[in-house]
PyMOL Python script that loads the backbone (N, CA, C, O; Angstrom):
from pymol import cmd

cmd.read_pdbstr("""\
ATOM      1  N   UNK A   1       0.818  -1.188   0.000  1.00  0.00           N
ATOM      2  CA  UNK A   1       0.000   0.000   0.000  1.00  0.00           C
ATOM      3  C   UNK A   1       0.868   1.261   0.000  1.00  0.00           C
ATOM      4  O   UNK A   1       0.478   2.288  -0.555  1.00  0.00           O
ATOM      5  N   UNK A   2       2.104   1.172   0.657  1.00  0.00           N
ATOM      6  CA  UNK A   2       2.967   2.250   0.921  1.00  0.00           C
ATOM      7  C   UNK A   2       3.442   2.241  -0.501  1.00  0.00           C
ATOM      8  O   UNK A   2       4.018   3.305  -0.727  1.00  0.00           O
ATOM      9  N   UNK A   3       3.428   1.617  -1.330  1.00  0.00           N
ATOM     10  CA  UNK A   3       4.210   1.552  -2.758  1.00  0.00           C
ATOM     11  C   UNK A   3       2.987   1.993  -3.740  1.00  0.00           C
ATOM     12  O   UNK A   3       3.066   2.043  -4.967  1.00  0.00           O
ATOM     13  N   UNK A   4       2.118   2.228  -3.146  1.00  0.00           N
ATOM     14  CA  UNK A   4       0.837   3.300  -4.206  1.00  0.00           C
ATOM     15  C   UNK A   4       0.999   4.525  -3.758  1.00  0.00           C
ATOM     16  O   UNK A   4       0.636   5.420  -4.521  1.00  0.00           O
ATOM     17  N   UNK A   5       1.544   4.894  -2.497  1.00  0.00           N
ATOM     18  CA  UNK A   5       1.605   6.567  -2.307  1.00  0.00           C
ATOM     19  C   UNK A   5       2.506   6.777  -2.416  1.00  0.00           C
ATOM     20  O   UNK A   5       2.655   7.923  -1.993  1.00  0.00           O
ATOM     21  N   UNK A   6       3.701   6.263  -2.876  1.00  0.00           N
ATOM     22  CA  UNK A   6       4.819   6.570  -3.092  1.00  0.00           C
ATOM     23  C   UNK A   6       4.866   6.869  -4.488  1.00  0.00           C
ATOM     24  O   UNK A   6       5.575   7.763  -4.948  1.00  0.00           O
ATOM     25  N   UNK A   7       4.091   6.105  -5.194  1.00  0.00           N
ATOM     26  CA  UNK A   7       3.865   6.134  -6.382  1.00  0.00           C
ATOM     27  C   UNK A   7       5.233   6.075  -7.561  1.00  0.00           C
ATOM     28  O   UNK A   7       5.361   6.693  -8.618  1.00  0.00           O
ATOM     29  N   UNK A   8       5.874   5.378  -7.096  1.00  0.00           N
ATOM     30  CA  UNK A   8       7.489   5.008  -7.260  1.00  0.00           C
ATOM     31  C   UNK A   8       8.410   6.650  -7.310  1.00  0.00           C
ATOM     32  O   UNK A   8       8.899   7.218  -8.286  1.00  0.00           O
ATOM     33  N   UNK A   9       8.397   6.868  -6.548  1.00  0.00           N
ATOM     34  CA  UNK A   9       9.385   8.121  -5.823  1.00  0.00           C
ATOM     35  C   UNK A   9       8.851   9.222  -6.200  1.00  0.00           C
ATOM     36  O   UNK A   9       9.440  10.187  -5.713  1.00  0.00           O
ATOM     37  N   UNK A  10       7.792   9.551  -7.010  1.00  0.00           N
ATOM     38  CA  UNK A  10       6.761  10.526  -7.388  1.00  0.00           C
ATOM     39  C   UNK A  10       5.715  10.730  -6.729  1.00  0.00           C
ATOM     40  O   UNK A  10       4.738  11.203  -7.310  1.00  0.00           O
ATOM     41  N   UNK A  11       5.657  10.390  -5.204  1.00  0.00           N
ATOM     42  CA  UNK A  11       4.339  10.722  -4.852  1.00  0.00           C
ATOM     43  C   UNK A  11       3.892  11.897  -4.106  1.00  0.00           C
ATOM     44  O   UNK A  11       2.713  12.197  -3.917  1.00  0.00           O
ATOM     45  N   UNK A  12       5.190  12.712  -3.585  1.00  0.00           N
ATOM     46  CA  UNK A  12       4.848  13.993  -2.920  1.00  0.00           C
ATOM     47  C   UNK A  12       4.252  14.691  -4.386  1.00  0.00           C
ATOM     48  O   UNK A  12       3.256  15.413  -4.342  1.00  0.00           O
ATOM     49  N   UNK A  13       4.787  14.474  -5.368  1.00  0.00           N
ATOM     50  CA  UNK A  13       4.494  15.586  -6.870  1.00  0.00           C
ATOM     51  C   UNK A  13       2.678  15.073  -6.809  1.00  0.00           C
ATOM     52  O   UNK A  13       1.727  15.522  -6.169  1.00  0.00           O
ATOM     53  N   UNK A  14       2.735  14.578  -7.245  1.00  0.00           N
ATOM     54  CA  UNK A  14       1.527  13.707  -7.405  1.00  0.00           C
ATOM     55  C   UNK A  14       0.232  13.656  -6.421  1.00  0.00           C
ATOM     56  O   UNK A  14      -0.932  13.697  -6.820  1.00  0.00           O
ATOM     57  N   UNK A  15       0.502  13.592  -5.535  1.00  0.00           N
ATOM     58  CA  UNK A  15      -0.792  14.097  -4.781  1.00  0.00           C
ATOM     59  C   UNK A  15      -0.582  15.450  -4.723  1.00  0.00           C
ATOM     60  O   UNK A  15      -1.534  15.997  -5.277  1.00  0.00           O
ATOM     61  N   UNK A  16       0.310  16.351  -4.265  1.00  0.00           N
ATOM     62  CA  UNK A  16       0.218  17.333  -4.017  1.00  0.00           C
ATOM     63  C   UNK A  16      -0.409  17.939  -5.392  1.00  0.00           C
ATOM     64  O   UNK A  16      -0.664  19.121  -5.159  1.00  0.00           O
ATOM     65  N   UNK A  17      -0.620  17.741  -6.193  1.00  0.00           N
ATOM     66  CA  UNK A  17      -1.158  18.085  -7.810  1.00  0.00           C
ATOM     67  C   UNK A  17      -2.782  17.605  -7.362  1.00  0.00           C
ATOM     68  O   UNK A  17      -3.658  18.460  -7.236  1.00  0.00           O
ATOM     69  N   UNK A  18      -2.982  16.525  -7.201  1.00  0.00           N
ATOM     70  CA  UNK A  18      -4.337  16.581  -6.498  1.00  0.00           C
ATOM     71  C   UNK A  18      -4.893  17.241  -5.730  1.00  0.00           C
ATOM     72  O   UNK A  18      -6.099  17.481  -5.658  1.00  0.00           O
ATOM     73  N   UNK A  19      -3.867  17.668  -4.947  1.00  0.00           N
ATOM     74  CA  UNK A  19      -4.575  18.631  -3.814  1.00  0.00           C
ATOM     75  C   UNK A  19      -4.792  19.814  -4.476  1.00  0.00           C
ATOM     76  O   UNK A  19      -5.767  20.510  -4.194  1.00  0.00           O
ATOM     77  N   UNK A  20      -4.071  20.097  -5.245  1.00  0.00           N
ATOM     78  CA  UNK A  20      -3.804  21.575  -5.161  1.00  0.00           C
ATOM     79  C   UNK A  20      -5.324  21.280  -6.988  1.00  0.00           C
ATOM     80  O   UNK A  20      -5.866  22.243  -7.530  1.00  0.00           O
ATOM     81  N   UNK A  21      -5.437  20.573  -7.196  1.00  0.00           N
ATOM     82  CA  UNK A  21      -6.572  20.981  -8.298  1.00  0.00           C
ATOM     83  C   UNK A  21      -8.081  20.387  -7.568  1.00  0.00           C
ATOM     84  O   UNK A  21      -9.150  20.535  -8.159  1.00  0.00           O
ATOM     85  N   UNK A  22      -8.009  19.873  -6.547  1.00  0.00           N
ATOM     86  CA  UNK A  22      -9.476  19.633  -5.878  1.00  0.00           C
ATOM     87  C   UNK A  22      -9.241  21.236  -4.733  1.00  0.00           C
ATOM     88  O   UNK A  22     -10.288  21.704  -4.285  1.00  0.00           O
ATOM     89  N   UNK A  23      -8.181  21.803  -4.428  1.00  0.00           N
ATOM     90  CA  UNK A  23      -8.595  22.853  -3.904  1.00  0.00           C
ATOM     91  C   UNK A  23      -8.860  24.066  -5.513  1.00  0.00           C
ATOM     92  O   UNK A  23      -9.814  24.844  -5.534  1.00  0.00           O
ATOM     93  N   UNK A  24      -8.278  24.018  -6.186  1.00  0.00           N
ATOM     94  CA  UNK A  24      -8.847  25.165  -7.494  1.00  0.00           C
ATOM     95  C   UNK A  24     -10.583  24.497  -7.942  1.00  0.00           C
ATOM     96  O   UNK A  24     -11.412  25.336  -8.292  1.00  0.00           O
ATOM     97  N   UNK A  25     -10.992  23.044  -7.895  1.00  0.00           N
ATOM     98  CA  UNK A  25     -12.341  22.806  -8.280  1.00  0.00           C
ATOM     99  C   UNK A  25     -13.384  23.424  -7.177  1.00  0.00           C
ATOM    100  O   UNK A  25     -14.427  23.994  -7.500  1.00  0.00           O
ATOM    101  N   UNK A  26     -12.965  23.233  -5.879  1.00  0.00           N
ATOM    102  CA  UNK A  26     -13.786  23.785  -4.757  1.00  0.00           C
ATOM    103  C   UNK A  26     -13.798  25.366  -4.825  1.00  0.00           C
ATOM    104  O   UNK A  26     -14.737  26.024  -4.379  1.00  0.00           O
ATOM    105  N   UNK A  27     -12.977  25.773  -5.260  1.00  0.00           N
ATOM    106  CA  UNK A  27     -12.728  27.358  -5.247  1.00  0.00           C
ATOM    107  C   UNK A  27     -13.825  27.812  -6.679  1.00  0.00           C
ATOM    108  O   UNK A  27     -14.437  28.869  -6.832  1.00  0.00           O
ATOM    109  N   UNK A  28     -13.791  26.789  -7.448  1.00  0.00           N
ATOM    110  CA  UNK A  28     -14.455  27.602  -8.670  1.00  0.00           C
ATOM    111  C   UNK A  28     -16.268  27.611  -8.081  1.00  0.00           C
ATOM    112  O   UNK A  28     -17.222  28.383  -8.184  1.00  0.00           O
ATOM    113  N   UNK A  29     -16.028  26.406  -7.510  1.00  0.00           N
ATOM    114  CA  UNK A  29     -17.809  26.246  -7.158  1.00  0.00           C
ATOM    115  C   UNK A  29     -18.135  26.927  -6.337  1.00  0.00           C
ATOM    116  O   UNK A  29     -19.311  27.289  -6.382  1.00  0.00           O
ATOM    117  N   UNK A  30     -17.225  27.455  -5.139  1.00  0.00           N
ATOM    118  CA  UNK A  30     -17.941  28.145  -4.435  1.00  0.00           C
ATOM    119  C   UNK A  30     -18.213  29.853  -5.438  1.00  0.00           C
ATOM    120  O   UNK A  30     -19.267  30.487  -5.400  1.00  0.00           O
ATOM    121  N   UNK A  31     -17.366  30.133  -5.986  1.00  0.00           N
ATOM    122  CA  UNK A  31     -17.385  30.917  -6.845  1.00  0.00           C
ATOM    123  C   UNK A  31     -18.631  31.097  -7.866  1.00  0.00           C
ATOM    124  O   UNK A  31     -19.341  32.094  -8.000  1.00  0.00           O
ATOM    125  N   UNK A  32     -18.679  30.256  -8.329  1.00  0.00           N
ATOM    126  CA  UNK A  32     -20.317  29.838  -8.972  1.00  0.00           C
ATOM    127  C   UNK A  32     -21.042  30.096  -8.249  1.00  0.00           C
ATOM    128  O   UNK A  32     -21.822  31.048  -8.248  1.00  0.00           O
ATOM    129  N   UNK A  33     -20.886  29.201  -7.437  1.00  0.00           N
ATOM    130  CA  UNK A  33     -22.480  29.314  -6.149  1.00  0.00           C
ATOM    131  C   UNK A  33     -22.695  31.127  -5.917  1.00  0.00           C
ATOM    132  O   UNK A  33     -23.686  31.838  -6.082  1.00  0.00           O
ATOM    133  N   UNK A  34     -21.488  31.400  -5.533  1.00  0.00           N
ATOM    134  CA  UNK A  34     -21.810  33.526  -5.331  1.00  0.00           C
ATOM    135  C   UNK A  34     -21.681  34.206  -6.416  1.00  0.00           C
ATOM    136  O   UNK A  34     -21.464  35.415  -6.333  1.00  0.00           O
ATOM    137  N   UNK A  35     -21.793  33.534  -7.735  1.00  0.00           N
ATOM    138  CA  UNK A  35     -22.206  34.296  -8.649  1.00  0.00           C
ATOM    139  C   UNK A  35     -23.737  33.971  -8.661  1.00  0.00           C
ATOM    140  O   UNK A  35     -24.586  34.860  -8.597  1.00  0.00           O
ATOM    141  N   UNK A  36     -24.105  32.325  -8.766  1.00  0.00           N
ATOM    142  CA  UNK A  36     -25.585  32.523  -8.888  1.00  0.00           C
ATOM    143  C   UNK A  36     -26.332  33.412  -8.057  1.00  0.00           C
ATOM    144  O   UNK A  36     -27.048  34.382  -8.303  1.00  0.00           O
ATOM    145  N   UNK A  37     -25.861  32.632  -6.648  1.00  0.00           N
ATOM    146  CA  UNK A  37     -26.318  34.191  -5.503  1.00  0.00           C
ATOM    147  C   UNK A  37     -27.209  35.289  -5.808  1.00  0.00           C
ATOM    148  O   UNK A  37     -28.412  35.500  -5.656  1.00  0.00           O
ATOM    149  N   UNK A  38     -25.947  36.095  -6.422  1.00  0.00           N
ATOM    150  CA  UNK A  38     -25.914  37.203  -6.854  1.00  0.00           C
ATOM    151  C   UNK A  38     -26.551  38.044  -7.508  1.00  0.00           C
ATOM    152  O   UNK A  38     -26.904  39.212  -7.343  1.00  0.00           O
ATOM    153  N   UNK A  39     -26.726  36.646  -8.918  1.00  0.00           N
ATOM    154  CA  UNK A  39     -27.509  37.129  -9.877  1.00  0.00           C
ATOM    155  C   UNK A  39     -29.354  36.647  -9.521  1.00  0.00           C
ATOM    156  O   UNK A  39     -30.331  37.230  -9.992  1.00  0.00           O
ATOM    157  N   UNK A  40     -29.373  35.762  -8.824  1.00  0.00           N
ATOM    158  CA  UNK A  40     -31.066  35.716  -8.223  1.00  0.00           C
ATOM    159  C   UNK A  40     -31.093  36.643  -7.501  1.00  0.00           C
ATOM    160  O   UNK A  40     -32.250  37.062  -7.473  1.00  0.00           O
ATOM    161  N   UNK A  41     -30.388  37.273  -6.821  1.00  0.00           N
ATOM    162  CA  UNK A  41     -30.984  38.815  -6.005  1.00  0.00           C
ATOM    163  C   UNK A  41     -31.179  40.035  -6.845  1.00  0.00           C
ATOM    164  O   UNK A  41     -31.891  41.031  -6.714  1.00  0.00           O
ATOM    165  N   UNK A  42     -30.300  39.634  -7.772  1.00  0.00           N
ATOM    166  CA  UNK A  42     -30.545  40.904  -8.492  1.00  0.00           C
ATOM    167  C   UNK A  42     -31.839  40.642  -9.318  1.00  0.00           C
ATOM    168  O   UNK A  42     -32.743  41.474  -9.237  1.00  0.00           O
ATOM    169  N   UNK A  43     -31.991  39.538 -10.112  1.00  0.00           N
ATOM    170  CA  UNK A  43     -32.997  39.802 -10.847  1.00  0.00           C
ATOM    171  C   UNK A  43     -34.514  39.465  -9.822  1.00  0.00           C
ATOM    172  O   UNK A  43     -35.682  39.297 -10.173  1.00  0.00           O
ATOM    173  N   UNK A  44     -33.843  39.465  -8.402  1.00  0.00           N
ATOM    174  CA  UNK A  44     -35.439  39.244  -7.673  1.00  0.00           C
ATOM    175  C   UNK A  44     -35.608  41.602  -7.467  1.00  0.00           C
ATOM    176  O   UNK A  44     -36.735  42.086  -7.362  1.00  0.00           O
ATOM    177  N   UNK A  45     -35.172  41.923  -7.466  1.00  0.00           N
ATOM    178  CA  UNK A  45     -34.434  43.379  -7.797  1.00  0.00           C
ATOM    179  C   UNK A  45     -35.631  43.707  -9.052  1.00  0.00           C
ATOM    180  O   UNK A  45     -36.794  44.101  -9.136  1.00  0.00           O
ATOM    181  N   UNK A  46     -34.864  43.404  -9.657  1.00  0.00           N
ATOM    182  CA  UNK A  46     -35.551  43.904 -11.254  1.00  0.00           C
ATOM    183  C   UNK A  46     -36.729  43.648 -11.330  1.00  0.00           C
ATOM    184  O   UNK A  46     -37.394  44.484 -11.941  1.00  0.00           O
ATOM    185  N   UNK A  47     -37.441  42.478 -10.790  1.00  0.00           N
ATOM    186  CA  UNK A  47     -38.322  41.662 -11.159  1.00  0.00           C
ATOM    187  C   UNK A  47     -39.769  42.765  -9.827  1.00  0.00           C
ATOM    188  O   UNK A  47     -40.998  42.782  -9.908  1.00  0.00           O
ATOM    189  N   UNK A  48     -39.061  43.310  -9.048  1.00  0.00           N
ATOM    190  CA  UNK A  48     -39.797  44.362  -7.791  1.00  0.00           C
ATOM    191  C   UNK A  48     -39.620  45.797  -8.469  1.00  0.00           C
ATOM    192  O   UNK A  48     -40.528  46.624  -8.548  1.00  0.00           O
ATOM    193  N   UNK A  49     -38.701  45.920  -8.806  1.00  0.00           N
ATOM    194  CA  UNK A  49     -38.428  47.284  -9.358  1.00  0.00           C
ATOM    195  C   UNK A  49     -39.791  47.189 -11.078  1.00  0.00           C
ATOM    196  O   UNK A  49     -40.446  48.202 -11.322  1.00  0.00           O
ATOM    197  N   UNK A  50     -39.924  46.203 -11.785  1.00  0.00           N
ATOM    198  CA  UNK A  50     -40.862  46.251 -13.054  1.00  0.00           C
ATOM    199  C   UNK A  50     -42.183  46.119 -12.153  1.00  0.00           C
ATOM    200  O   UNK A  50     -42.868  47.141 -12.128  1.00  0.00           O
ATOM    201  N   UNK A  51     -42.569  45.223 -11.543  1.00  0.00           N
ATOM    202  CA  UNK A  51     -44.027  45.054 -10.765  1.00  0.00           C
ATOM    203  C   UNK A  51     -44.177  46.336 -10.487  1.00  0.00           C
ATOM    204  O   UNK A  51     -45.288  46.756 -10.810  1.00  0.00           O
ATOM    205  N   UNK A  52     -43.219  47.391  -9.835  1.00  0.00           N
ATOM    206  CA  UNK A  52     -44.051  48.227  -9.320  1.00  0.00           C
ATOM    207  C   UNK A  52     -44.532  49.513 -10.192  1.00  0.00           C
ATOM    208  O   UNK A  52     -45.460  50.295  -9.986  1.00  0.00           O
ATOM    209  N   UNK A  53     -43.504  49.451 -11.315  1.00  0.00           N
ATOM    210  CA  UNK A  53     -43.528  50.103 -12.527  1.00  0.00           C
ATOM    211  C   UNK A  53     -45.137  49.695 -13.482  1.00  0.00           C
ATOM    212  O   UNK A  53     -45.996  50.220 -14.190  1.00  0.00           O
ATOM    213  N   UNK A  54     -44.779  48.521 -12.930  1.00  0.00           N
ATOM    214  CA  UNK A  54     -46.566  48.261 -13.835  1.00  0.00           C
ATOM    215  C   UNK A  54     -47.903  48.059 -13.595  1.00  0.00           C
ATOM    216  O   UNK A  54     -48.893  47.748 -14.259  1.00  0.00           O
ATOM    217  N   UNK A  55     -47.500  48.474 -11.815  1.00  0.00           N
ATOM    218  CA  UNK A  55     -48.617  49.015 -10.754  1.00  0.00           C
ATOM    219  C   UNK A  55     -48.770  50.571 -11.308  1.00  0.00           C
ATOM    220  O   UNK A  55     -49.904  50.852 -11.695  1.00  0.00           O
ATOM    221  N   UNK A  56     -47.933  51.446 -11.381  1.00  0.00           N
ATOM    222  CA  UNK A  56     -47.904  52.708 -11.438  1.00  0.00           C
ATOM    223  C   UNK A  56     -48.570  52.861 -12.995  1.00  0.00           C
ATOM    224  O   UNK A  56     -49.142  53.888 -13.360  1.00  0.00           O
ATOM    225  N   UNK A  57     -48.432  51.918 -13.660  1.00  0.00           N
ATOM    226  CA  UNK A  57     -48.752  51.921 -15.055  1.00  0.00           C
ATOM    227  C   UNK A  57     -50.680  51.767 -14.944  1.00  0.00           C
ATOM    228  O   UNK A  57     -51.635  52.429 -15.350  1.00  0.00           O
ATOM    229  N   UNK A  58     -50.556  50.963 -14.442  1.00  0.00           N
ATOM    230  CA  UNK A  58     -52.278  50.410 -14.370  1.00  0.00           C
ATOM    231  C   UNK A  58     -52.872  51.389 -13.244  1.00  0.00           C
ATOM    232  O   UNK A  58     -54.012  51.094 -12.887  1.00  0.00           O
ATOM    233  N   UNK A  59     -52.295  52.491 -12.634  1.00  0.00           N
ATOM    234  CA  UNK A  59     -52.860  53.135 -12.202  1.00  0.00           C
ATOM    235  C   UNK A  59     -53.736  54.157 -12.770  1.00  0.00           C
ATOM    236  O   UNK A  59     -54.916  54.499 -12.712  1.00  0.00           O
ATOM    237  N   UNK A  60     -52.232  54.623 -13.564  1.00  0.00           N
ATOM    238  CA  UNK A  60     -52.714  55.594 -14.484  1.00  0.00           C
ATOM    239  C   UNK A  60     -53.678  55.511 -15.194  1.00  0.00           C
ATOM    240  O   UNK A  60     -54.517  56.403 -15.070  1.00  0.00           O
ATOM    241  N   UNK A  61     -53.914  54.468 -16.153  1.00  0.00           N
ATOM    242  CA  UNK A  61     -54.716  54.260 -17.087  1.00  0.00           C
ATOM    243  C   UNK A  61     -56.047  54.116 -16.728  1.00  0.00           C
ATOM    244  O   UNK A  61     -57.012  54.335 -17.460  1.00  0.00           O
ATOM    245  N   UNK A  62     -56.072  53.622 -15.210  1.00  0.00           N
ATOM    246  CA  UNK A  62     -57.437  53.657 -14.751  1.00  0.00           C
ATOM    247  C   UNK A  62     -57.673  55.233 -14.312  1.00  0.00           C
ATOM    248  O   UNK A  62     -58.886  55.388 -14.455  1.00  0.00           O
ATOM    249  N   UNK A  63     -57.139  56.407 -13.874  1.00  0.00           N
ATOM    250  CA  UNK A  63     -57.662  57.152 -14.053  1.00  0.00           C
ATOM    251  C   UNK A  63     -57.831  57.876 -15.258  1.00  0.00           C
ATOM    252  O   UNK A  63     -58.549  58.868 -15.130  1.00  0.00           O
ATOM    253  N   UNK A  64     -57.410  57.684 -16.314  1.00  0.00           N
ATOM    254  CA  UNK A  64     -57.554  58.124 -17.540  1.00  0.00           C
ATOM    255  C   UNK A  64     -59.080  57.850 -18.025  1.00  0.00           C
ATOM    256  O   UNK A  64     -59.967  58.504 -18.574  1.00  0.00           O
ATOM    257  N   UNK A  65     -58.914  56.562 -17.538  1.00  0.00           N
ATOM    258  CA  UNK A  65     -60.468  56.404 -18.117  1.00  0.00           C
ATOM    259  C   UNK A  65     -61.812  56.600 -16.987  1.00  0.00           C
ATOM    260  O   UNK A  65     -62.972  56.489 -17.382  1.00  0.00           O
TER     261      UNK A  65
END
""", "prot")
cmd.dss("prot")
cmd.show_as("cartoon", "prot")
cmd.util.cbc("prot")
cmd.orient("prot")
């Protein structure tokens, strides 16, 4: 078993290459994750900011008529 992590005298290179790209995959996702975040707040944003725009809209028109 000691002769799989050794990985015949290559094994500090070699995992440490694992480590170091499962820590860059975790870094991208959390990264993702606070971009999606981000972008559902904002368009929950936009999506309050038009409703109320088209309250103000249907206001009007009812007093018009």
């Amino acid at each position: 078993m000691s002769e799989f992590f050794s990985m015949g005298g290559y094994g500090s290179y070699i995992w440490s290459s694992y480590g170091v790209a499962a820590i860059a995959m975790i870094v991208l996702l959390l990264a993702t994750l606070r971009g999606l975040r981000n972008s559902r707040r904002e368009l929950d944003q936009l999506e309050t900011v038009l409703h109320t725009k088209r309250q103000r809209r249907n206001r009007k028109s009812r007093k018009a008529t």
